[in-house]
C-alpha positions in Angstrom: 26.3 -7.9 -0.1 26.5 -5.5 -2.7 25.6 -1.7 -1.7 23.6 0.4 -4.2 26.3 3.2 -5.4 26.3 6.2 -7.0 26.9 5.3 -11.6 26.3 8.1 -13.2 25.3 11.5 -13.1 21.9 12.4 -14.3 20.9 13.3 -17.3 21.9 16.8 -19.3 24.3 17.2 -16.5 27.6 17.5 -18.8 29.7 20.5 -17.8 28.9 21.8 -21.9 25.0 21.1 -21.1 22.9 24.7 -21.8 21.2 24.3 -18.6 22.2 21.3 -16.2 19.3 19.7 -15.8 17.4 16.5 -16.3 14.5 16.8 -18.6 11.5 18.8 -16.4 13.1 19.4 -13.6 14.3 23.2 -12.9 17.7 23.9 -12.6 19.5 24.2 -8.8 20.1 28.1 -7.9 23.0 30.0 -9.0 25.2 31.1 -6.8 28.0 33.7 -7.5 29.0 34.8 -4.2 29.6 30.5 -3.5 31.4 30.7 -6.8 33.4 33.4 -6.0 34.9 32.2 -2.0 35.8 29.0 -3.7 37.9 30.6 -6.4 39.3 32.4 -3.8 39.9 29.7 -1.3 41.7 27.6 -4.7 43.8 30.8 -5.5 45.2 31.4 -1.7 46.3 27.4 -1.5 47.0 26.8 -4.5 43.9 24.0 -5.2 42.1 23.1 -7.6 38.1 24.5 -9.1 35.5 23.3 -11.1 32.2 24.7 -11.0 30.5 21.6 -12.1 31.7 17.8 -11.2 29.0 15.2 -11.3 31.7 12.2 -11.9 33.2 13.1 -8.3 30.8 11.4 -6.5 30.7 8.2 -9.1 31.5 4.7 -7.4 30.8 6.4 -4.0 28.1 4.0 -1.7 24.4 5.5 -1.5 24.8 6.3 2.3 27.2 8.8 1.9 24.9 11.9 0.8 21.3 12.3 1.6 18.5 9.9 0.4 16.1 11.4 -2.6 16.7 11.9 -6.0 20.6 12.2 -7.4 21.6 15.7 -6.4 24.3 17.7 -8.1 28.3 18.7 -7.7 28.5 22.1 -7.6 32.0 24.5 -6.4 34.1 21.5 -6.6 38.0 21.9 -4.6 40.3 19.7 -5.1 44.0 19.7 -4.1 46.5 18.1 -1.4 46.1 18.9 2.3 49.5 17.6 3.8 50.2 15.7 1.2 46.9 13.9 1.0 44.8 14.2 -2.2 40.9 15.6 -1.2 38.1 17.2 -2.2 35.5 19.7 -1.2 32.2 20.4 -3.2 28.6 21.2 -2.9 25.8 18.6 -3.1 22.6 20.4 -4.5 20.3 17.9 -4.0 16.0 17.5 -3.4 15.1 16.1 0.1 12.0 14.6 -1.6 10.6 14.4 -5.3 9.2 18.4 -5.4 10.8 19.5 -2.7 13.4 23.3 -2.5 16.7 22.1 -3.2 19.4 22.1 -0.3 22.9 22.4 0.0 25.2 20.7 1.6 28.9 20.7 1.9 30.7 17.6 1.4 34.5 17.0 2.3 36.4 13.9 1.1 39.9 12.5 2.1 42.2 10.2 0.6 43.2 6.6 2.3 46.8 5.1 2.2 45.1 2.2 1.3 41.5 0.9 0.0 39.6 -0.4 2.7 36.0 -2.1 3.3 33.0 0.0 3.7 32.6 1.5 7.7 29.3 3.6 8.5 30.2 5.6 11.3 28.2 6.9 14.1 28.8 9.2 17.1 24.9 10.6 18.5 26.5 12.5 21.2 29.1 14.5 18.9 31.5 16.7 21.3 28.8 16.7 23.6 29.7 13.0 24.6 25.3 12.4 25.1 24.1 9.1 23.5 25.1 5.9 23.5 28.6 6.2 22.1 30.2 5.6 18.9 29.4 2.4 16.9 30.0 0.8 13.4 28.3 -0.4 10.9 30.4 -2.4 8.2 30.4 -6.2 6.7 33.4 -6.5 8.3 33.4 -6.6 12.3 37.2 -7.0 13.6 37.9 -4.0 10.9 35.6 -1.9 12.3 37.0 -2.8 16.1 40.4 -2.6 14.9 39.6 1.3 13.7 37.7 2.7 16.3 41.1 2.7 19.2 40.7 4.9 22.0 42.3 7.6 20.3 40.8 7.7 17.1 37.4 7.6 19.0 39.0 10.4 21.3 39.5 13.0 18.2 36.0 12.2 16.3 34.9 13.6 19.9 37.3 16.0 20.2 35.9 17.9 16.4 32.3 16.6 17.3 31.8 14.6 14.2 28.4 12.2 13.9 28.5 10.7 10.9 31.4 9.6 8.7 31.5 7.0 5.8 34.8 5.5 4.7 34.6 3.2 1.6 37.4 2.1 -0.4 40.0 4.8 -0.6 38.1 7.7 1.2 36.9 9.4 4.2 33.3 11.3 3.7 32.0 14.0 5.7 28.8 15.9 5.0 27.6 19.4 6.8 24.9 17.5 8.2 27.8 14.8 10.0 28.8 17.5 12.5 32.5 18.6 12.8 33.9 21.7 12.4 32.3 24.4 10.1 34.4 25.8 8.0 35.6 24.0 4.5 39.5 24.1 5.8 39.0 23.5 9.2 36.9 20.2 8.5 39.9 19.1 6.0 42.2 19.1 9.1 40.1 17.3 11.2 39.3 14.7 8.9 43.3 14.4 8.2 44.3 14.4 11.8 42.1 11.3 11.9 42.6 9.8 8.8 46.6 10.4 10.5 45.3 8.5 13.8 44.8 5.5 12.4 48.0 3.0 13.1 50.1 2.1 9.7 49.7 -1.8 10.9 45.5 -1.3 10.7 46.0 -0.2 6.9 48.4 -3.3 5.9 46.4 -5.5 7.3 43.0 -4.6 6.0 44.2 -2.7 2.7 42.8 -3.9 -0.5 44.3 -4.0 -3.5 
């Protein structure tokens, strides 16, 4: 089954565009102080900034980011975090046609290998309420083969809910629980990335 993914970024939104914006619709807020702790974050680590990214999220699958009309990359990091290639950047997005816009973070790790789409889900989050963590994916064994003991152990452990892995890399929004801060989520998301047994990757890496 194909899964509707994100092609192209919309229109006017080319980092030399005046304003940013598709025809009639009002720009997203600026936000210096946002601008300014990712510079800083880039300069203490030695990463990577772009105010402006659209063609980050291109090729990524719809259920990654909130539903509604294509939001923005805004405050974009990018970088290695233990020798893994990520990135961190701001989704601007509408909730609904009209609607305020709304910010979320977004935090993105590489794979050692591409991999079929996996929809993950934990209700409960550290709490350990709800019905426990399940999988959706077009592949079933994968998706068994993934979720061990362990791995299922630290997405409680950092209270994540919702995760998204697709082809070469992890996704993580604000809204999928986890830790909080931009760094602290990149570890987590590594450390489990890191869980996963070398013989799960060579047996369902694609090429």
């Amino acid at each position: 089954m194909r899964r509707p993914r994100f092609l192209r970024g919309p229109a006017g939104d080319r980092p030399d565009a005046q304003n940013g914006t598709a025809a009639g619709t009002d720009p997203p807020p600026i936000d210096p102080a946002r601008a300014e702790a990712r510079r800083e974050l880039a300069d203490t680590h030695g990463w990577n900034y772009a105010e402006r990214h659209q063609a980050a999220i291109r090729g990524w699958p719809r259920t990654a980011l909130p539903p509604g009309p294509l939001g923005r990359v805004r405050h974009e990091l990018t970088g290695r975090h233990r020798g893994r290639p990520f990135r961190i950047f701001d989704y601007v997005h509408h909730g609904a046609p009209g609607a305020p816009w709304q910010r979320i973070e977004v935090c993105a790790v590489a794979l050692p290998a591409p991999v079929p789409y996996i929809y993950i889900r934990d209700p409960g989050g550290s709490t350990g309420d709800g019905d426990g963590v399940y999988a959706e994916s077009p592949e079933a064994r994968f998706a068994t083969e993934l979720l061990s003991e362990p791995v299922r152990a630290d997405l409680r452990h950092y209270g994540f809910t919702d995760l998204v892995m697709d082809r070469d890399v992890l996704i993580c929004t604000s809204d999928g629980g986890g830790p909080g801060p931009a760094e602290a989520r990149l570890e987590a998301l590594t450390d489990i990335v890191d869980r996963i047994p070398a013989d799960v990757w060579a047996r369902w890496g694609r090429d």
